[in-house]
C-alpha positions in Angstrom: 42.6 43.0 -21.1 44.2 45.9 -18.8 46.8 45.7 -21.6 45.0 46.2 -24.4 42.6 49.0 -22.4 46.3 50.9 -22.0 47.7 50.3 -25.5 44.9 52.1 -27.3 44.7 54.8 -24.9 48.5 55.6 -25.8 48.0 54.8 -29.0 45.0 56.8 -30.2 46.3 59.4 -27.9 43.2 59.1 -25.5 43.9 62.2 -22.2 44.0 60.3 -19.0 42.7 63.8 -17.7 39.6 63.3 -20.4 36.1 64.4 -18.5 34.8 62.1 -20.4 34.9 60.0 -23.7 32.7 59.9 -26.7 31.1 57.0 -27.9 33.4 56.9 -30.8 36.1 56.4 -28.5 34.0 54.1 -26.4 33.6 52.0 -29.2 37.2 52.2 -30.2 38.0 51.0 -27.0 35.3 48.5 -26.8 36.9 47.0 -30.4 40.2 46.5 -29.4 39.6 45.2 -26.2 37.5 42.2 -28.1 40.2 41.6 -29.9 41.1 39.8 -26.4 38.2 37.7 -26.1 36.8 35.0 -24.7 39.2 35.7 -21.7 39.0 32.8 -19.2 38.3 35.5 -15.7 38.3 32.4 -13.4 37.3 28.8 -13.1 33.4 29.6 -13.4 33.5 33.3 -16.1 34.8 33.7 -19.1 34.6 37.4 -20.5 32.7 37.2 -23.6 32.8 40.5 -25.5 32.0 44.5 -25.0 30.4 47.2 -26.5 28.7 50.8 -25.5 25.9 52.2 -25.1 24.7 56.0 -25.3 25.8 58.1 -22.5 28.7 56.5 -22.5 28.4 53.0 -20.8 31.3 50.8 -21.1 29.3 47.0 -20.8 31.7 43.9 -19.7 29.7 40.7 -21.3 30.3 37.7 -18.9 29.7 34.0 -19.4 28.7 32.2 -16.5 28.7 28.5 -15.3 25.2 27.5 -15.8 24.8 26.5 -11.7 24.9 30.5 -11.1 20.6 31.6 -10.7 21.5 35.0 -9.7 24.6 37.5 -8.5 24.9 37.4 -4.6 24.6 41.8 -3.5 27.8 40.7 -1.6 29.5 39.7 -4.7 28.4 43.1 -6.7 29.8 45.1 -3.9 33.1 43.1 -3.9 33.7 43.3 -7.6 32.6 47.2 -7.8 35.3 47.9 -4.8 37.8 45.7 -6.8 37.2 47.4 -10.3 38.1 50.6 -8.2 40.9 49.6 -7.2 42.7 48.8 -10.2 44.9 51.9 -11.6 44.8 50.5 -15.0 40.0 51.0 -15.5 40.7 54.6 -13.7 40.8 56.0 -17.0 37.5 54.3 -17.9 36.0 55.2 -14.5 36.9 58.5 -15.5 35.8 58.7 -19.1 32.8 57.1 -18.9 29.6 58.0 -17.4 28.9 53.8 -16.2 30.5 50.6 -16.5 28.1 47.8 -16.6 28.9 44.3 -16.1 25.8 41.8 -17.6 26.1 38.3 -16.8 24.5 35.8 -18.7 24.5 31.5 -18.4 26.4 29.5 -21.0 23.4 29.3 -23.2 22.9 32.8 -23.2 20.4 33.6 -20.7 20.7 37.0 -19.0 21.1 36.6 -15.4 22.2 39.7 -13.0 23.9 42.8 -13.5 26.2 44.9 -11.9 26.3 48.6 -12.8 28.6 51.3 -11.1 30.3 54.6 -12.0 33.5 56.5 -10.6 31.0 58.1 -7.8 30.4 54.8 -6.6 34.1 54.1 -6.1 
């Protein structure tokens, strides 16, 4: 995914010094980026799909085993300090006025949420 995020950005000629993107861009980004997906994230998510919203929001769409009831705070706070941490989403830290991440079981059924921005990191 960090690939694809990377390949538009130098392909569509995206500034890594952007103050922010527009939802255009957002949803360019978004569309190649599902062009990678499902994408097994480990044993229990898959990565399902993307898409923005107004403002611009970046939203991660996770699949979830269907044991998970609910998002543990300690597990929010772990995946926000990982996300960054990674050079390759500083762009889309950057650009983007939130990054949401929506979980939801494997029959569809919105559980938790985790929702961060750069000030956060």
């Amino acid at each position: 995914m960090k690939l694809f995020i990377i390949s538009f950005l130098f392909l569509f000629g995206f500034s890594f010094n952007a103050k922010s993107y527009t939802l255009e861009q957002c949803q360019q980004i978004s569309k190649i980026t599902n062009n990678g997906v499902p994408q097994k994230i480990d044993a229990m998510t898959d990565l399902i799909s993307t898409h923005c919203k107004l403002g611009t929001y970046f939203i991660y769409n996770y699949a979830i085993d269907n044991s998970i009831k609910s998002i543990p705070d300690a597990f929010k706070k772990v995946t926000i300090q990982n996300y960054c941490k990674l050079p390759a989403f500083a762009p889309i830290l950057k650009g983007m006025k939130g990054i949401e991440l929506d979980y939801f079981n494997k029959t569809g059924k919105f559980i938790d949420k985790v929702q961060f921005s750069k000030k956060n990191c």
